[in-house]
N, C-alpha and C positions, 0 to 999 in steps of 0.2 A: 699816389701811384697805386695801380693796380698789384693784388696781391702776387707774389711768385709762389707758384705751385711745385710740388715735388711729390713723387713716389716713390718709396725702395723698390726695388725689384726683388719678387717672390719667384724669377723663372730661371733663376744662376744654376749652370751647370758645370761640375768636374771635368768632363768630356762632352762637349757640346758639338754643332755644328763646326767641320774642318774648316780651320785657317790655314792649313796649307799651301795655300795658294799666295799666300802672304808673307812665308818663310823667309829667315833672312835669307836665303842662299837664293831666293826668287827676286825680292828687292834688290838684291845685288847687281844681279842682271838688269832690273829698270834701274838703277845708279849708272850701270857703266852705258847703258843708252841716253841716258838725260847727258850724262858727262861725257857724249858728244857730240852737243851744241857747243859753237862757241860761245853763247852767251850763257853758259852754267860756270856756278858756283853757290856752295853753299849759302844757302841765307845765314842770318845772323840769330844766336839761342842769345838774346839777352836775360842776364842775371840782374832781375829787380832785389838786390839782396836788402837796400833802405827799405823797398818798401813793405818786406819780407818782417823786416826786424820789426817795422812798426802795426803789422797784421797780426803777427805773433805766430811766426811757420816759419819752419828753418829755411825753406827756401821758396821764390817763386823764377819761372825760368820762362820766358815768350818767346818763341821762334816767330819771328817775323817775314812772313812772306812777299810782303810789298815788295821788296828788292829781287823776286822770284825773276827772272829773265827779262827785266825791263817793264814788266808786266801790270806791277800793283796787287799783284793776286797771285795763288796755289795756283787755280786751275789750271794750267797751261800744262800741267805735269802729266794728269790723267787726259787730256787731249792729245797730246802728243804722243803718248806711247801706246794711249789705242789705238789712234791711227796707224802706227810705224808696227803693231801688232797684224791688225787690219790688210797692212800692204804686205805683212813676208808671211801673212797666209795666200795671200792672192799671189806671191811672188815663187812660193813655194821652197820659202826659206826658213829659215832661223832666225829666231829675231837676236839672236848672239852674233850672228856672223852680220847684220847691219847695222852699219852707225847713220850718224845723219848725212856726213860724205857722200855715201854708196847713196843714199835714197834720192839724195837730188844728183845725181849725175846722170846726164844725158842717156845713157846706154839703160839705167831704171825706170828713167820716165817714160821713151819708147817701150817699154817690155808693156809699163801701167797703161798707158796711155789716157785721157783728160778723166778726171772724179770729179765728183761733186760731193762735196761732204756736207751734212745738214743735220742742225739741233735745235731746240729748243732751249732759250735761256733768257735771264735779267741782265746778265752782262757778263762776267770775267769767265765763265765756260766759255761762251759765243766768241769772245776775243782771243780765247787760247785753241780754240777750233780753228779761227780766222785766222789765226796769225802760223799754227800746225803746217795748215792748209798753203796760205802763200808760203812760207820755208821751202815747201816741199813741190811748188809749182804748179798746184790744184786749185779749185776752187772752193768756195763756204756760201752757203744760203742759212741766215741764222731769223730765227721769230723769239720775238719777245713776246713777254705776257703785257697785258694794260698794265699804264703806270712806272714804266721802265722809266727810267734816267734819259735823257735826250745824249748827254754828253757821255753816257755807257754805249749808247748806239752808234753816237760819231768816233769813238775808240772802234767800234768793229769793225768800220766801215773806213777807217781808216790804215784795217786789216787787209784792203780788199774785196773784203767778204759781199752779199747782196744781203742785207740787212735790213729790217721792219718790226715798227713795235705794233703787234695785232691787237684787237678786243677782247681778248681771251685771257682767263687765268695762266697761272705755270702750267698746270695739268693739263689744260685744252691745248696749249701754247704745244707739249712735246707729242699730244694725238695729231696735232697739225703737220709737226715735221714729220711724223713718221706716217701719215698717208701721202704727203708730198714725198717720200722719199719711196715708198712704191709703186705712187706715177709714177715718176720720171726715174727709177731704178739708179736714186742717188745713195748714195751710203749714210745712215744715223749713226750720231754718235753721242749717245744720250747716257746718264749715267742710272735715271731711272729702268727697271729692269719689268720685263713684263714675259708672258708665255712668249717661248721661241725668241726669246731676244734675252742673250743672258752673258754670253762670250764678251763684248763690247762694254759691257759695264762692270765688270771684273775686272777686264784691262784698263778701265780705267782708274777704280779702285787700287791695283798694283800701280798706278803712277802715282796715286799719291802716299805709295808707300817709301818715297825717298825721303819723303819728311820723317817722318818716323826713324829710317835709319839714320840721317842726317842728327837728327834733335838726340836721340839716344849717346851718338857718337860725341857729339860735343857734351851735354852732361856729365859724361866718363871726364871730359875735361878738365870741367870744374870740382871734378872728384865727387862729385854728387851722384854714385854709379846708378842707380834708376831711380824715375821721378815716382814718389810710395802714390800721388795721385795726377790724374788726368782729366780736364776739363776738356769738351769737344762738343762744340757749335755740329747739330741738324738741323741740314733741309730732307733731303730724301734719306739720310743716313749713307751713304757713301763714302762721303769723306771720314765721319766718325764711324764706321765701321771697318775702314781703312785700315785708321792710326788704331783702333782697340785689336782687330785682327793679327796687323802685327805684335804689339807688346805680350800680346795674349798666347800667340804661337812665339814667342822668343825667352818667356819667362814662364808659359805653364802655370803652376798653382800660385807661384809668386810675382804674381801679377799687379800692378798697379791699383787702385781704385777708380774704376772709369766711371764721370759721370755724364750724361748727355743732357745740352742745353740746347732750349728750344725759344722761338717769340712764341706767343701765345694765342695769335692769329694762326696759327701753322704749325701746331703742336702733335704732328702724326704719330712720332713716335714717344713723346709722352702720354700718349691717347694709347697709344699699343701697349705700352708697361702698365696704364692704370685699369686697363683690362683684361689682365693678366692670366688668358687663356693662351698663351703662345703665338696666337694670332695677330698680324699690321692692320693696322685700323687707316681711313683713309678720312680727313679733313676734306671740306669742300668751301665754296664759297671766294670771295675776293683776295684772301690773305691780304689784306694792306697795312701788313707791316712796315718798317724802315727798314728793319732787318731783309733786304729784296732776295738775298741769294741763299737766305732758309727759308724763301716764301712757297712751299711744296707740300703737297697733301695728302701725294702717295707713296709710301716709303718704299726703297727698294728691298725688294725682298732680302736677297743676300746681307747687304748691312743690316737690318732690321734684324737677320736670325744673330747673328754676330754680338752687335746692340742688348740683345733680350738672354744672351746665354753669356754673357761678360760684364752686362752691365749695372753698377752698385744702385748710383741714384738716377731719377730721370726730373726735368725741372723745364717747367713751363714760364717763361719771363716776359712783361710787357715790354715794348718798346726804351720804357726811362731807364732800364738795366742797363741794354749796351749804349745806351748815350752816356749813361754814367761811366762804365768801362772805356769810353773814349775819351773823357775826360781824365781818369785817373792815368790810363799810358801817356797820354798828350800834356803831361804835368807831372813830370816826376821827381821822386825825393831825393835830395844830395847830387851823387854822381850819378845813380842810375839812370839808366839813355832811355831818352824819350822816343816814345813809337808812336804812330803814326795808325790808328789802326781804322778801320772804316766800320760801316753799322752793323753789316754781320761778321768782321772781326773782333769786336769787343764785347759780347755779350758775357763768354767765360770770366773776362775779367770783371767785368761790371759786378756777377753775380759772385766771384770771389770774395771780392772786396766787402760785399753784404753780406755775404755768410759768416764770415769772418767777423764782423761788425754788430750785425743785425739780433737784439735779443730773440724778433719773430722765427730767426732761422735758425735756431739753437739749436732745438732738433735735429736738424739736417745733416747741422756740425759734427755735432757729437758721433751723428752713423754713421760717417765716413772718417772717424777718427782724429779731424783735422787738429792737430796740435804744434808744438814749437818744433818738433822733431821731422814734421812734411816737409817732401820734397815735391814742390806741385809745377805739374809743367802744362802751359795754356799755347797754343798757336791762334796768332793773328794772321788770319786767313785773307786780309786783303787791307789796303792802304785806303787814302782817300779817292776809291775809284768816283766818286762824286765829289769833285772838290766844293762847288756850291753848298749842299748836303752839309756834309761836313763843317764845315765854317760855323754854318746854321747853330749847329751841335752843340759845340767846343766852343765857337766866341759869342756865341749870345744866350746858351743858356736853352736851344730849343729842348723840348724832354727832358724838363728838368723838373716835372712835379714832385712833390709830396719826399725827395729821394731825403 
């Protein structure tokens, strides 16, 4: 196996860039909009506590998003509520005073009249666009980068949506939707952030800030009042600057230890931390990773500042990590519940598991304090949206060098 790479982060600040926008009393709001869909309910925080005991850390906790709205995947969460953000700006409303009811009922949809929504994706964004999109009686035009999954595409498309996997990297892939979305004056909904395009990816960010209050809320359960660390899976940073935004605006100086995990085909924002001039560095080239939906090379600004002013470690991993990590949820010790977790949901635990294990990664350990006394909380951000993939993985052993 190729080596895993990691940096401290030398750019940690007291009072850094505002997460404000991530407040709980703002999640809240995206909580009582997701909660109502009828197909919401909390996903499941499984406590791996066997395998906890056998790691040597007082606890390990996975929110599992597979079971996300029929889905297989988070995304659906930040698709949705940018859009339903999107429409009660155009509608000239509150997004408090709409639920899902009001957005599709007949006397909303004449006010809207026909959309077109359009993104750039590898799969479970494009599907949660798609699927936003028909809820709500609209349309989706989704591009894929090359290399996409065949069976991620006929999930879109079985959204509704008009769907195609292009020649083009992720990065071309989301310059593609958003000059097609200036032709034809359809609506992007991208979670990458760029000049003059900043509102929409922040809405999106705040949807996937129900995980977070979700995950927190059940830990309090288990009496384990907050996780002392956080593993979080980047592609553009988004998502982990999401879940670090929140914790970060909710606990202040007693903050968790966030670390950020990357494939290493696509290591933007470990590339950012190990040039530790405050500045997002951008990767280019193929990414052909497995890991398809960290496959991103330009971080978004917003999570990237978030990321670099919260974040303890950054770690760059090949491929055999999160196949390992799929292997270890999809195999578990005693009673602990087996999860299901797909190639960019496993990475966190993959690298868990090795850091934990691994003398080469002692170092690592030791800076982020991990001992008997952790409470470490990882999200499995998507199921077997490839179930071929998968299989590959877990029953025969693919990516399985040198581990």
């Amino acid at each position: 196996m190729k080596e895993i790479l990691w940096t401290a982060n030398s750019m940690k600040k007291p009072q850094g860039v505002s997460t404000s926008f991530l407040s709980a009393a703002t999640v809240k709001t995206v909580q009582n909009f997701h909660a109502s869909f009828p197909e919401y309910k909390p996903t499941p925080l499984r406590n791996l506590s066997n395998l906890a005991n056998k790691l040597g850390v007082g606890g390990i906790f996975v929110k599992d998003e597979s079971y996300r709205f029929g889905l297989n995947a988070f995304k659906v969460l930040g698709a949705s509520f940018a859009i339903a953000k999107y429409l009660a700006k155009r509608l000239d409303m509150d997004i408090q005073d709409l639920d899902f009811a009001l957005l599709r009922s007949p006397a909303i949809k004449k006010r809207l009249g026909e959309i077109t929504f359009v993104t750039a994706t590898d799969g479970n964004h494009g599907r949660g666009v798609a699927w936003a999109a028909r809820q709500l009686q609209q349309k989706a035009v989704i591009y894929m980068p090359k290399g996409s999954s065949k069976i991620r595409l006929e999930n879109i498309q079985a959204e509704g949506a008009t769907a195609s996997i292009t020649d083009l990297n992720y990065d071309d892939a989301v310059r593609l939707a958003a000059a097609k979305a200036d032709e034809f004056g359809w609506v992007i909904i991208q979670d990458t952030d760029w000049d003059g395009y900043k509102d929409i990816p922040e809405w999106i960010m705040q949807g996937y800030g129900t995980i977070a209050a979700e995950a927190l809320a059940q830990m309090q359960q288990y009496k384990a009042v907050k996780p002392t660390h956080i593993f979080l899976q980047a592609g553009v940073g988004s998502f982990a600057g999401s879940i670090a935004g929140y914790f970060s605006d909710y606990f202040g100086q007693d903050k968790p230890k966030i670390s950020v995990v990357e494939p290493d085909l696509a290591a933007c924002i470990y590339q950012s931390a190990r040039a530790a001039d405050e500045s997002a560095r951008i990767v280019t080239g193929d990414m052909a990773t497995i890991m398809a939906g960290l496959a991103c090379g330009q971080p978004n600004e917003t999570g990237w500042s978030i990321l670099r002013d919260n974040g303890e470690l950054f770690f760059s991993c090949p491929d055999e990590v999160t196949a390992h990590g799929m292997r270890v949820l999809g195999n578990p010790i005693g009673e602990d519940n087996r999860i299901i977790s797909g190639e960019s949901g496993a990475v966190t635990m993959g690298l868990l598991s090795l850091l934990l294990t691994d003398p080469k990664l002692q170092a690592a350990k030791a800076q982020l304090g991990l001992d008997e006394t952790s409470q470490i909380l990882l999200i499995s951000t998507e199921g077997d949206t490839d179930p071929d993939a998968y299989r590959k993985i877990v029953w025969d052993g693919l990516y399985a060098n040198a581990l």
